[in-house]
PDB file with SEQRES, HELIX, SHEET and CRYST1 records, atoms N, CA, C and O in Angstrom:
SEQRES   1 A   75  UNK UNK UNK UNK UNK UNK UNK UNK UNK UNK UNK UNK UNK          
SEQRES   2 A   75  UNK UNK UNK UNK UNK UNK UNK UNK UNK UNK UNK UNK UNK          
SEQRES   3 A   75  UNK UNK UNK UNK UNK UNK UNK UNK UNK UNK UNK UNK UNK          
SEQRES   4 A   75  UNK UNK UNK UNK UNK UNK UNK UNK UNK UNK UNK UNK UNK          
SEQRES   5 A   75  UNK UNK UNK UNK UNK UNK UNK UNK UNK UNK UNK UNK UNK          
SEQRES   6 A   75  UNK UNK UNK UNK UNK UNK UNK UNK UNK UNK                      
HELIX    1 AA1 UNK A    8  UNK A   10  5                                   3    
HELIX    2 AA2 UNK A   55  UNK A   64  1                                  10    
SHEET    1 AA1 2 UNK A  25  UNK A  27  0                                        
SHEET    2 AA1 2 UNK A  34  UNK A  36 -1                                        
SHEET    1 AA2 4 UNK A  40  UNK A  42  0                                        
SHEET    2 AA2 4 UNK A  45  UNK A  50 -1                                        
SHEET    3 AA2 4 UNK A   2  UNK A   7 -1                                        
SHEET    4 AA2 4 UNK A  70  UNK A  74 -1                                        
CRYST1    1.000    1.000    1.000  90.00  90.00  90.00 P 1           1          
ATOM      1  N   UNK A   1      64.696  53.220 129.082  1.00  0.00           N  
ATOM      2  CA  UNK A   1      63.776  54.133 129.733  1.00  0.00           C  
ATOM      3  C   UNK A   1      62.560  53.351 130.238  1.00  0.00           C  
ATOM      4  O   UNK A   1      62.159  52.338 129.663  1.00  0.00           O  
ATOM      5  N   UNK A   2      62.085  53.775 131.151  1.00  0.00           N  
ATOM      6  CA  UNK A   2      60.754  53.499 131.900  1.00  0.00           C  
ATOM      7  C   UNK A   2      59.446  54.332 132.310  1.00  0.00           C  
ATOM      8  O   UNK A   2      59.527  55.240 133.137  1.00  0.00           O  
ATOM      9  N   UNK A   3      58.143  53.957 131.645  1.00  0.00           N  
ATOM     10  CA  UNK A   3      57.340  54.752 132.134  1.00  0.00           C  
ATOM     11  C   UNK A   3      56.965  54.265 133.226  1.00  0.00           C  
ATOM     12  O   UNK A   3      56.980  53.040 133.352  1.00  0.00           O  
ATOM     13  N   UNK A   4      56.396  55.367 134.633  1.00  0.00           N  
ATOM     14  CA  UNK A   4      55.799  54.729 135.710  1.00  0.00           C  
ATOM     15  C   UNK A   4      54.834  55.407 135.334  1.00  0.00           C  
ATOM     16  O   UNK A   4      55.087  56.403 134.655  1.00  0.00           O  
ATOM     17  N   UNK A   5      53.216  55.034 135.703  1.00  0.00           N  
ATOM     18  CA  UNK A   5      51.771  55.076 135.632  1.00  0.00           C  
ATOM     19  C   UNK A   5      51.373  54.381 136.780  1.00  0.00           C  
ATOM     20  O   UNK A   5      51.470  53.170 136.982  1.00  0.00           O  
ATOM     21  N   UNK A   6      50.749  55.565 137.789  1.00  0.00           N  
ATOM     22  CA  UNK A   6      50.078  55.689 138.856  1.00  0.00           C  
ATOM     23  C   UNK A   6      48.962  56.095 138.812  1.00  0.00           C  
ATOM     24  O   UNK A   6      48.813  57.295 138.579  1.00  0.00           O  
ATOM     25  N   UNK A   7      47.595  55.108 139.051  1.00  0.00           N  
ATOM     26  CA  UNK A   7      46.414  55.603 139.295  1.00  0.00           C  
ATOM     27  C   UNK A   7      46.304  56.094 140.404  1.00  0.00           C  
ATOM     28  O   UNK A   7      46.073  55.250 141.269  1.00  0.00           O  
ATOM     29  N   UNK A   8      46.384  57.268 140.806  1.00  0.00           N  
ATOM     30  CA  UNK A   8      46.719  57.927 142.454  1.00  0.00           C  
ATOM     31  C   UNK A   8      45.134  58.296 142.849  1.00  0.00           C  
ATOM     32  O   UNK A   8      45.141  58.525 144.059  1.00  0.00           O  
ATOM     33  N   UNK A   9      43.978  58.425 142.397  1.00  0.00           N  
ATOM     34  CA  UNK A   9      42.847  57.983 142.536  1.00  0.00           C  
ATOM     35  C   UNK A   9      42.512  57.318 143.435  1.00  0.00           C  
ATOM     36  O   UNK A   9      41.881  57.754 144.398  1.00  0.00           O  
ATOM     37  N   UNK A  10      42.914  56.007 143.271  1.00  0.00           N  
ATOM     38  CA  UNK A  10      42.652  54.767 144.252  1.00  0.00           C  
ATOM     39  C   UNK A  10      43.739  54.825 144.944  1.00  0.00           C  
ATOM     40  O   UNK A  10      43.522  53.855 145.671  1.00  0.00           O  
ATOM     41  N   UNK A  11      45.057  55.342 145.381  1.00  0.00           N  
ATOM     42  CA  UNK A  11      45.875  55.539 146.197  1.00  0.00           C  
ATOM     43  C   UNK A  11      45.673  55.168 148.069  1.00  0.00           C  
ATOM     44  O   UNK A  11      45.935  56.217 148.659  1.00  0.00           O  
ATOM     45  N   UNK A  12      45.416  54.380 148.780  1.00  0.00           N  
ATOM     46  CA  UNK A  12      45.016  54.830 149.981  1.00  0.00           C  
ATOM     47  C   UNK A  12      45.894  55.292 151.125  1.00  0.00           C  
ATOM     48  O   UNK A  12      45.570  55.217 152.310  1.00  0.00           O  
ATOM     49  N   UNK A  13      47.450  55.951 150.494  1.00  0.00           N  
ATOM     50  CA  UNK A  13      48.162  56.541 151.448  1.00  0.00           C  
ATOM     51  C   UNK A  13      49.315  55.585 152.163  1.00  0.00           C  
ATOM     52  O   UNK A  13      50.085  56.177 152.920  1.00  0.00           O  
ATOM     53  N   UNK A  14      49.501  54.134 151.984  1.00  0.00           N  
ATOM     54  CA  UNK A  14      49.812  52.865 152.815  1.00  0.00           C  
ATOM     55  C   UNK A  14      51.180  53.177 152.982  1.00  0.00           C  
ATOM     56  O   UNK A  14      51.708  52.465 153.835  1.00  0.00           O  
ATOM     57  N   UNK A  15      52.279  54.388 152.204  1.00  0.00           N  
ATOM     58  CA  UNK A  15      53.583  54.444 151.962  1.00  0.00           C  
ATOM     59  C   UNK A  15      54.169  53.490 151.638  1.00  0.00           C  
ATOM     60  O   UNK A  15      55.289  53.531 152.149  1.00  0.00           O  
ATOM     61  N   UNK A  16      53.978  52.315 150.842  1.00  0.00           N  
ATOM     62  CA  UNK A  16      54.971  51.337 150.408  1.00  0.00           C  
ATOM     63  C   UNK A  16      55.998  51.537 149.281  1.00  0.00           C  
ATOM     64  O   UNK A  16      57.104  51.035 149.082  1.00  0.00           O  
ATOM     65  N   UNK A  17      55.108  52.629 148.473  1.00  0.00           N  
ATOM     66  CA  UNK A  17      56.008  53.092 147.425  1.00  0.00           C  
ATOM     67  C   UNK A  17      56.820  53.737 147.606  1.00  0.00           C  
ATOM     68  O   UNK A  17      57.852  53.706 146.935  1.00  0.00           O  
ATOM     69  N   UNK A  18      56.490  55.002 149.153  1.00  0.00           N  
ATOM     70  CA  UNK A  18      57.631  55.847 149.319  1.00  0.00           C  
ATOM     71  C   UNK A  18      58.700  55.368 150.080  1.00  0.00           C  
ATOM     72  O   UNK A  18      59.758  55.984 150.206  1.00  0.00           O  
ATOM     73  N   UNK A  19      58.367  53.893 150.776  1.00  0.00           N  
ATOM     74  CA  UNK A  19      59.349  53.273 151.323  1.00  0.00           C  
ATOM     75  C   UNK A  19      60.374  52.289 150.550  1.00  0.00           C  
ATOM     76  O   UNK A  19      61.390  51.683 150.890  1.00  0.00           O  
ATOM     77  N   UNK A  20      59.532  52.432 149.180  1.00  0.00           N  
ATOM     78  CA  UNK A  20      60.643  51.733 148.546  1.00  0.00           C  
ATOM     79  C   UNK A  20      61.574  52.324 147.463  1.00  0.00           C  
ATOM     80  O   UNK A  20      62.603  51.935 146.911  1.00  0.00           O  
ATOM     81  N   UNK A  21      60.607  53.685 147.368  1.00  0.00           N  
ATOM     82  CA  UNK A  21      61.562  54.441 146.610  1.00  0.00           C  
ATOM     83  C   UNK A  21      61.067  55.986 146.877  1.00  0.00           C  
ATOM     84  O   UNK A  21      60.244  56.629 146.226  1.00  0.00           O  
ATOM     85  N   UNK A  22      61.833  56.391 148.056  1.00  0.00           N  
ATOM     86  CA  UNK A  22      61.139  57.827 148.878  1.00  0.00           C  
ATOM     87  C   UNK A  22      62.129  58.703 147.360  1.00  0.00           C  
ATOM     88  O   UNK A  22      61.348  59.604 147.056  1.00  0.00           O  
ATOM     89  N   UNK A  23      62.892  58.775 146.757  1.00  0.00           N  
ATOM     90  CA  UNK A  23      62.816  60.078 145.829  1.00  0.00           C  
ATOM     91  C   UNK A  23      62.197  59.836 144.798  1.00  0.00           C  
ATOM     92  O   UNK A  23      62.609  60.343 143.754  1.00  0.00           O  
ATOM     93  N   UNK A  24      61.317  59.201 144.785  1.00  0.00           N  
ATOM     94  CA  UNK A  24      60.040  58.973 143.424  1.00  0.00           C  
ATOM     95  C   UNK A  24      58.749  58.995 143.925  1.00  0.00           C  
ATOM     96  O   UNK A  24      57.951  59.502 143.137  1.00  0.00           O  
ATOM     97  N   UNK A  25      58.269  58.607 144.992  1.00  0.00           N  
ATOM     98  CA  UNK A  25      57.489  58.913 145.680  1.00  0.00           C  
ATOM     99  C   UNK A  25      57.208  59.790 147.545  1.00  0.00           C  
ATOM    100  O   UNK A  25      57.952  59.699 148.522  1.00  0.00           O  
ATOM    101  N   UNK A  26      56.153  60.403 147.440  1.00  0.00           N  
ATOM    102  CA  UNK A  26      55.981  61.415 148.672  1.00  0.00           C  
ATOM    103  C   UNK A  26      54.713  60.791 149.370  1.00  0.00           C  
ATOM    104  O   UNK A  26      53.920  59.924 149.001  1.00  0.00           O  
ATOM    105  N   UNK A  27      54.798  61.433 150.336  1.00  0.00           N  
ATOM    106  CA  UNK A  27      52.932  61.291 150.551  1.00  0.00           C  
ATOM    107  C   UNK A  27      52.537  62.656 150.731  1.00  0.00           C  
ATOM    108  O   UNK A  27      53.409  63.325 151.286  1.00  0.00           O  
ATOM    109  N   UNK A  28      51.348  63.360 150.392  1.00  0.00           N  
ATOM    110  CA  UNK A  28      50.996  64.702 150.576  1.00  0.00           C  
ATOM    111  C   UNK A  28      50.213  65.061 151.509  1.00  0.00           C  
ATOM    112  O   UNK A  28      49.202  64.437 151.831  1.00  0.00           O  
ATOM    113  N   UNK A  29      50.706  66.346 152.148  1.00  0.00           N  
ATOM    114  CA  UNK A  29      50.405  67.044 152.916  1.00  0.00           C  
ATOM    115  C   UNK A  29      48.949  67.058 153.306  1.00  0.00           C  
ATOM    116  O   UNK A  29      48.412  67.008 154.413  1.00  0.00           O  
ATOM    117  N   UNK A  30      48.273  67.170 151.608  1.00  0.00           N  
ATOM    118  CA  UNK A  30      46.636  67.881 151.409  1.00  0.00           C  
ATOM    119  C   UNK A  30      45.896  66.417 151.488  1.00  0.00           C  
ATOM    120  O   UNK A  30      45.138  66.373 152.457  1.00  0.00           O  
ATOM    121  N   UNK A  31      45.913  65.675 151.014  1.00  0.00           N  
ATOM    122  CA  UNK A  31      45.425  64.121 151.263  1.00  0.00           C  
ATOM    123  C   UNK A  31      45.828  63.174 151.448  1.00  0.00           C  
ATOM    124  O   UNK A  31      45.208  62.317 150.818  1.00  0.00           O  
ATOM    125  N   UNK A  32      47.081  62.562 152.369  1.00  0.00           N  
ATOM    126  CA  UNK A  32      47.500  61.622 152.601  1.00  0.00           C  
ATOM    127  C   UNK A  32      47.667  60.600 151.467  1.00  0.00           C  
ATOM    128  O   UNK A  32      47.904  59.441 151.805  1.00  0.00           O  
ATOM    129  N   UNK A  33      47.582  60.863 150.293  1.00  0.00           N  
ATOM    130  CA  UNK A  33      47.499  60.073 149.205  1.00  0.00           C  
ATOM    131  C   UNK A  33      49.144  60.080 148.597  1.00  0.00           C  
ATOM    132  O   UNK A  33      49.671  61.187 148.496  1.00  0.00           O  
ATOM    133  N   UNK A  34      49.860  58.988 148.240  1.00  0.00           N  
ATOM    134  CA  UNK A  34      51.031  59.210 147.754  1.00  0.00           C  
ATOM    135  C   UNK A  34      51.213  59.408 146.088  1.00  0.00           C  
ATOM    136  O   UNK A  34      50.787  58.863 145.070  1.00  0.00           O  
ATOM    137  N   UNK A  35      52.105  60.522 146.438  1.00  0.00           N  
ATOM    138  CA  UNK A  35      52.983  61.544 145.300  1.00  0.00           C  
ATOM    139  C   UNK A  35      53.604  60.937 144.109  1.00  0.00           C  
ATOM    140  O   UNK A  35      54.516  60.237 144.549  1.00  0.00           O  
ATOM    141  N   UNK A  36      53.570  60.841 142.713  1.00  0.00           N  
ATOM    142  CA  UNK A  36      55.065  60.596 142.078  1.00  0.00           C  
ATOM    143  C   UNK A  36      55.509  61.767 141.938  1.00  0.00           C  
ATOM    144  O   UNK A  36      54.855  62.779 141.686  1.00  0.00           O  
ATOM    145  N   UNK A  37      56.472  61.680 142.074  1.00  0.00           N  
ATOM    146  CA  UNK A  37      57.617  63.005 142.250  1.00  0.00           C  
ATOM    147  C   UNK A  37      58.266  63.016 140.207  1.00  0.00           C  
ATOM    148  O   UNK A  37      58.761  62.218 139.412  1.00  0.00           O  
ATOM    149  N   UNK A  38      57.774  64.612 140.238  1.00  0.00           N  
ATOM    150  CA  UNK A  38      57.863  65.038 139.108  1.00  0.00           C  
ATOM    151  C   UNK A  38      57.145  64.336 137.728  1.00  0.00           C  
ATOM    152  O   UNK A  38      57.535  64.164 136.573  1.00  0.00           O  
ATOM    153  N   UNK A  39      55.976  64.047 138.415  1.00  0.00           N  
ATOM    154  CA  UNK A  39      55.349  63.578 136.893  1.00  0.00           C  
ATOM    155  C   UNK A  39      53.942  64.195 136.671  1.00  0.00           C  
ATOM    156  O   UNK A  39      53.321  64.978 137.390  1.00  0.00           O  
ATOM    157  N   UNK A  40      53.643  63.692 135.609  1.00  0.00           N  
ATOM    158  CA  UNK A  40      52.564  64.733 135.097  1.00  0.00           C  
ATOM    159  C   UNK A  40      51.049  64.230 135.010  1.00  0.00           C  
ATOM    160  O   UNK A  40      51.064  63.029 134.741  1.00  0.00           O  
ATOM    161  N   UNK A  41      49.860  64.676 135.129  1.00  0.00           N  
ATOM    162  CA  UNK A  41      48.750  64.080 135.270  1.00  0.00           C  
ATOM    163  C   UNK A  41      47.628  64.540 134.687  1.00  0.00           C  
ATOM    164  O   UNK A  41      47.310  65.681 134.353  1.00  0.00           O  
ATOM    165  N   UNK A  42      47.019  63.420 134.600  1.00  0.00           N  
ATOM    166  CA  UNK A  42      46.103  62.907 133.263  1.00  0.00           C  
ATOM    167  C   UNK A  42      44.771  62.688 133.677  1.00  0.00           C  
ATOM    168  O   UNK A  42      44.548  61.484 133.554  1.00  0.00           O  
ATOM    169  N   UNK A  43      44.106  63.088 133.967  1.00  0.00           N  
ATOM    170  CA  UNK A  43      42.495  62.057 134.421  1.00  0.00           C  
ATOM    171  C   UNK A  43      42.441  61.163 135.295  1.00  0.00           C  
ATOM    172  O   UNK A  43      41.747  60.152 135.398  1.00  0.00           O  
ATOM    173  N   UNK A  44      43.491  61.761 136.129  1.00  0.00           N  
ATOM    174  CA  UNK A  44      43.632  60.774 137.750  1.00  0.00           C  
ATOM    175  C   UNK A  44      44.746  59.780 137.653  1.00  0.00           C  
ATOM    176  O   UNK A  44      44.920  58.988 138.580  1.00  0.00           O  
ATOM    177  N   UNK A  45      45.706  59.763 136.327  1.00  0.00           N  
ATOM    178  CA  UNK A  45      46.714  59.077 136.153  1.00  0.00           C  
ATOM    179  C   UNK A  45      48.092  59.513 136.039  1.00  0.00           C  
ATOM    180  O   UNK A  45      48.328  60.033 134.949  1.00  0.00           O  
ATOM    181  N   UNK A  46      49.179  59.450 136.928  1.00  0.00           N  
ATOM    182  CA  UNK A  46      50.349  60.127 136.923  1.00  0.00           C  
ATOM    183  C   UNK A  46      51.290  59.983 136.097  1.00  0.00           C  
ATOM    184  O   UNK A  46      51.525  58.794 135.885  1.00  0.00           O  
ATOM    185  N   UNK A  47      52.169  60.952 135.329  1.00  0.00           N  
ATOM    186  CA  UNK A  47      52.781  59.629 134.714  1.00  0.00           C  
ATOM    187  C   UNK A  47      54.309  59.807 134.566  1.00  0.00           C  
ATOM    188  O   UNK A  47      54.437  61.026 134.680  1.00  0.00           O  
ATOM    189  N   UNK A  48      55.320  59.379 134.411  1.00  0.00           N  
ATOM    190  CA  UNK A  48      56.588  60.042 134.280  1.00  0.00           C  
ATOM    191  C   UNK A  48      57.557  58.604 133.446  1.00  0.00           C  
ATOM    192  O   UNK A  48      57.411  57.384 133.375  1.00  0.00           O  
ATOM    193  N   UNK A  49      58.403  59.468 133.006  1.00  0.00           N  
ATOM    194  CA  UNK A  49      59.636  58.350 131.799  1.00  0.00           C  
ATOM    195  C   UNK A  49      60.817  58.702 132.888  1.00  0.00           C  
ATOM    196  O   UNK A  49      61.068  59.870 133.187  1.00  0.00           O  
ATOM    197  N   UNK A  50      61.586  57.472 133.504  1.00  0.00           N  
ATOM    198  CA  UNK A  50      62.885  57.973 134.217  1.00  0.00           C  
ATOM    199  C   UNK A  50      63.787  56.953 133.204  1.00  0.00           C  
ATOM    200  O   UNK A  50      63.420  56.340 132.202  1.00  0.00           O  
ATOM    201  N   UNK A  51      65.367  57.026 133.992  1.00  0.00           N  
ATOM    202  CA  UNK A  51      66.104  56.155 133.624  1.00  0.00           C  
ATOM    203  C   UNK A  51      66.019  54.455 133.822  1.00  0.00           C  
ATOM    204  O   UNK A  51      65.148  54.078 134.607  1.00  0.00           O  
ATOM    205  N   UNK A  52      66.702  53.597 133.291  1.00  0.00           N  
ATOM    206  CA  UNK A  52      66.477  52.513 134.069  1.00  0.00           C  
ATOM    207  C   UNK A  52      67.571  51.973 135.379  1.00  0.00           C  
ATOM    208  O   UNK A  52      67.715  50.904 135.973  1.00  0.00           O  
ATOM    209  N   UNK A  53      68.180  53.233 135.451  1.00  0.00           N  
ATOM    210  CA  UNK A  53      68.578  52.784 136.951  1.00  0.00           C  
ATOM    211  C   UNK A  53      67.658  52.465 138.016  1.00  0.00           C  
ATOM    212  O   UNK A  53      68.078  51.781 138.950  1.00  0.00           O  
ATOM    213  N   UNK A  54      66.381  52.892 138.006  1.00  0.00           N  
ATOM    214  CA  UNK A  54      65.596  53.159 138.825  1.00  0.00           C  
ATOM    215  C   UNK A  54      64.781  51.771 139.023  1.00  0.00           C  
ATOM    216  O   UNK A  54      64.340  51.476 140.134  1.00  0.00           O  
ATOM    217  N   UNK A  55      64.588  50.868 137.808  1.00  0.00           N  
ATOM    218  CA  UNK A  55      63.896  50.017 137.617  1.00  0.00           C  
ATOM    219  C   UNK A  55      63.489  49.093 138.970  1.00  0.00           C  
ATOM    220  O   UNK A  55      62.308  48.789 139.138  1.00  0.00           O  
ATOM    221  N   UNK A  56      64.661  48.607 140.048  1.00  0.00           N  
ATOM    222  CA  UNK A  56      64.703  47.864 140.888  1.00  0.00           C  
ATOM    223  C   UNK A  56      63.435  48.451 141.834  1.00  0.00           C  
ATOM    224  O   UNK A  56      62.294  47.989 141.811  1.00  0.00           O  
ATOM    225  N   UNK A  57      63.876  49.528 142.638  1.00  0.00           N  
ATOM    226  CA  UNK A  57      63.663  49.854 143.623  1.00  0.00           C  
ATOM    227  C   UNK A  57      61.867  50.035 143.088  1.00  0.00           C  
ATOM    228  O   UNK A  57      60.963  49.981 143.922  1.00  0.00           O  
ATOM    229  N   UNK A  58      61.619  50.235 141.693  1.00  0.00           N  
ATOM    230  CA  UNK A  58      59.981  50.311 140.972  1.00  0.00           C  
ATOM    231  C   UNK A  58      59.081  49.407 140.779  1.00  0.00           C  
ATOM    232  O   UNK A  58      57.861  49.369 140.621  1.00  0.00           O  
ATOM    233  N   UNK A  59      59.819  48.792 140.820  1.00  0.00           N  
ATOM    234  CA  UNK A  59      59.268  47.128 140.718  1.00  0.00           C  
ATOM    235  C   UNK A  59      59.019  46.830 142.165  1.00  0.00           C  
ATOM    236  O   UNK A  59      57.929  46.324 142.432  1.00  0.00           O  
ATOM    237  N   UNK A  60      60.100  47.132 143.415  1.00  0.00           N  
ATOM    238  CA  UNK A  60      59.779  46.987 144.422  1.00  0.00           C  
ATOM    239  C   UNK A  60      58.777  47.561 145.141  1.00  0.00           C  
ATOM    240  O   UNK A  60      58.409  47.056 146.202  1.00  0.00           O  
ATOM    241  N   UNK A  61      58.159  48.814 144.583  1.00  0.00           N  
ATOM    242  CA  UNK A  61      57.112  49.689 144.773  1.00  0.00           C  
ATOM    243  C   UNK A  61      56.168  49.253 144.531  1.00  0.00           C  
ATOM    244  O   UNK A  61      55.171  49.315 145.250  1.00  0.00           O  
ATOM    245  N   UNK A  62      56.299  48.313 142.698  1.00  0.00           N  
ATOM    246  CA  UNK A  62      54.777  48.152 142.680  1.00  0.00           C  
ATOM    247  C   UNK A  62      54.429  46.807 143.246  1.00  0.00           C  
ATOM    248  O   UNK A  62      53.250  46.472 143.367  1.00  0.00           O  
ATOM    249  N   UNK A  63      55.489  45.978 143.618  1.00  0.00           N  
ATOM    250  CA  UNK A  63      54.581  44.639 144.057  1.00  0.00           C  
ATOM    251  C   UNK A  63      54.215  45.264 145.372  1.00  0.00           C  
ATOM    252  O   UNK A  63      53.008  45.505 145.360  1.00  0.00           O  
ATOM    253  N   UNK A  64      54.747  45.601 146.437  1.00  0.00           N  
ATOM    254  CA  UNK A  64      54.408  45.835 147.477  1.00  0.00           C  
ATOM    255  C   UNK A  64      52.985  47.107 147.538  1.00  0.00           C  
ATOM    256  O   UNK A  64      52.237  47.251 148.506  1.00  0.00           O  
ATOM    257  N   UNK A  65      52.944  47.617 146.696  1.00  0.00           N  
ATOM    258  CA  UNK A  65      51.425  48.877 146.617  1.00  0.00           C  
ATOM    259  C   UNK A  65      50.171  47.733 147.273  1.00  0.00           C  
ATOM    260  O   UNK A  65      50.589  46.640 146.891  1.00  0.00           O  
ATOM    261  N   UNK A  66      49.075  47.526 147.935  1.00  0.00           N  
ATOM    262  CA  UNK A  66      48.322  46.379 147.826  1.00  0.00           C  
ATOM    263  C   UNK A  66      47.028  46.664 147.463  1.00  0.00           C  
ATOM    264  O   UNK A  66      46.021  46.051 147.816  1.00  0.00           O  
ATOM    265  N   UNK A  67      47.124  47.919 146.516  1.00  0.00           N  
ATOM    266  CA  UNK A  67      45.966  48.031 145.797  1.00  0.00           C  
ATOM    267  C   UNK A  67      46.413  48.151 144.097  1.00  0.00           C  
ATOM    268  O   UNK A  67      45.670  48.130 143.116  1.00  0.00           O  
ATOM    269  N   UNK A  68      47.608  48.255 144.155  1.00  0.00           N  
ATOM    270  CA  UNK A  68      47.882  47.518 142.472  1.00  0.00           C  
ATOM    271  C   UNK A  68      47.729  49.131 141.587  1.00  0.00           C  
ATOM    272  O   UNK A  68      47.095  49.002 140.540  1.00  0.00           O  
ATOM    273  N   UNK A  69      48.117  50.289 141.815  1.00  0.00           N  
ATOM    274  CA  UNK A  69      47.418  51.009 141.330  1.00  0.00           C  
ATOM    275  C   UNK A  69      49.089  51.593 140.235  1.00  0.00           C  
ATOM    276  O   UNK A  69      49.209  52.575 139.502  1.00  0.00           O  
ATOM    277  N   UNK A  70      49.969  50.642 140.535  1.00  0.00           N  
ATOM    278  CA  UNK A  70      51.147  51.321 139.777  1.00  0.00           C  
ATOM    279  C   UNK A  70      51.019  50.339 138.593  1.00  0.00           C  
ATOM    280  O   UNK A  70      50.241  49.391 138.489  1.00  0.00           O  
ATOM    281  N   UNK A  71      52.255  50.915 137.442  1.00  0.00           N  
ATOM    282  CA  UNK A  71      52.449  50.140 136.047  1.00  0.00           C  
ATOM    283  C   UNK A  71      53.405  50.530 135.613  1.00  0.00           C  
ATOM    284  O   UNK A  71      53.339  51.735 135.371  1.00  0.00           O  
ATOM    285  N   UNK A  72      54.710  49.888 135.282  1.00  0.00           N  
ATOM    286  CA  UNK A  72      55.620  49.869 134.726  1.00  0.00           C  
ATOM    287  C   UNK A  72      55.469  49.068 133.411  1.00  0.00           C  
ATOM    288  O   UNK A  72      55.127  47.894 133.277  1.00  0.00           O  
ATOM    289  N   UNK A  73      55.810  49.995 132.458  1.00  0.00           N  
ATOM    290  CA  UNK A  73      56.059  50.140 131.292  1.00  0.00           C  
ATOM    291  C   UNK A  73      57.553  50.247 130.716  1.00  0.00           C  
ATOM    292  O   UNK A  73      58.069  51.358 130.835  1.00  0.00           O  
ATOM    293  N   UNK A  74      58.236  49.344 130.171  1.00  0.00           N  
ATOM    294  CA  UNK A  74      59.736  49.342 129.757  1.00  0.00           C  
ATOM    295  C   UNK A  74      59.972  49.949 128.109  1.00  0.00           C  
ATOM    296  O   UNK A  74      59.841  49.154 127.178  1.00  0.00           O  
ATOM    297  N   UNK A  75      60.151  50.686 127.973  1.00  0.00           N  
ATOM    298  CA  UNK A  75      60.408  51.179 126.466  1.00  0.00           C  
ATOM    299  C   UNK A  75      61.432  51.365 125.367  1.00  0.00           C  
ATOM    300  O   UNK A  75      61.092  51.831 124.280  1.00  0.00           O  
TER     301      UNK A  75                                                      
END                                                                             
């Protein structure tokens, strides 16, 4: 399992995450700020446990973010 942790706060909208993994991430309608899809939030921090199938394409999300605001956590 994997936690992803998104400071979506500092988010500035760039879509790299949703281009690297558009069914985990969105960008929204109301602030151009990008989405994790189905996770839950904390004091400006998103957070969700998936499988580790997912791991690749998350990792590819977070190097490419260029404000650093993702965190993968392996559990």
């Amino acid at each position: 399992m994997i936690r992803i942790i998104q400071h979506r706060v500092k988010c500035i909208g760039c879509n790299a995450c949703v281009e690297a993994a558009d069914y985990r991430w969105r960008i929204s309608r109301k602030d151009g700020k990008c989405t994790l899809v189905g996770a839950t939030e904390k004091r400006g921090f998103h957070t969700i446990i998936v499988d580790d199938h997912e791991l690749e394409d998350i990792v590819l999300a977070k190097t490419n973010c260029p404000v650093n605001i993702i965190t993968i956590v392996k559990m």
